[in-house]
N, C-alpha and C positions, 0 to 999 in steps of 0.2 A: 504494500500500500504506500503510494507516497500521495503527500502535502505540499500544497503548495499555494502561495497567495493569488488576487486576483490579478495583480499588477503583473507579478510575473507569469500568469496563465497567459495575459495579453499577448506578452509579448514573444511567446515561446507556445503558441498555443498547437503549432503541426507536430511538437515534437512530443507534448500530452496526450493529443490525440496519440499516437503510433503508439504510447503505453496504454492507454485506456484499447486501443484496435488488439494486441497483444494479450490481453483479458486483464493484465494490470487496475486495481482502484485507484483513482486519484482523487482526494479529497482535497474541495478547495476551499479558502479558507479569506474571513476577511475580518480586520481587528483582531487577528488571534481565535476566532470561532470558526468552526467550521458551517458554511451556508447551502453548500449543493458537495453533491458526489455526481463522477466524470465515471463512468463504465459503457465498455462496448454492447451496440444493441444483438439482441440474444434474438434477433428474427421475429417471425411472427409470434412464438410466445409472450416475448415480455411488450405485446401491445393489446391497444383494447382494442375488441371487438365493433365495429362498422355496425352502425344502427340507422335505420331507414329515417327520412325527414318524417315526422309525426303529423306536420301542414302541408301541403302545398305553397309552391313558391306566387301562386296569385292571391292566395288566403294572407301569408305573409307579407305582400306588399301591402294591403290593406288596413294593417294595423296602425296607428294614430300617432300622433307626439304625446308630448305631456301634455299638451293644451295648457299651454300657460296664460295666464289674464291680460299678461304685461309682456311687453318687448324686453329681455334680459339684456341687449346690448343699450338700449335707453336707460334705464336703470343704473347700471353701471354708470354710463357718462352723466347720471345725475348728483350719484352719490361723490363719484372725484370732483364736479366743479364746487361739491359742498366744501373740498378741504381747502 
């Protein structure tokens, strides 16, 4: 298993990959914590399952905003000329 920060994942990141392609873990790290883990993908096991769209893609256009009362960009430029 090796460690390594995000800074230096940046900047070396083909040569993490080829450990992580290798089967090697690579834990990466930021602050001193560890945030994600870097491993090779294992195929169609370690993925989910493909599930059918539930709507329709015309059902879906159909659906609404928020229906806001107010213009949110008016607002704003009322509140800044307040300061």
């Amino acid at each position: 298993m090796t460690t390594v920060n995000t800074a230096t994942l940046k900047q070396k990141l083909s040569h993490y990959l080829g450990l992580a392609r290798q089967g090697k873990e690579v834990l990466i790290t930021s602050h001193k914590q560890v945030i994600a883990r870097l491993m090779a993908d294992e195929g169609a096991a370690g993925r989910l399952p493909l599930r059918p769209p539930s709507r329709s893609i015309e059902e879906l256009k159909n659906i609404g905003g928020f229906g806001l009362d107010t213009d949110p960009v008016k607002k704003l430029l009322q509140e800044r000329r307040k300061r």
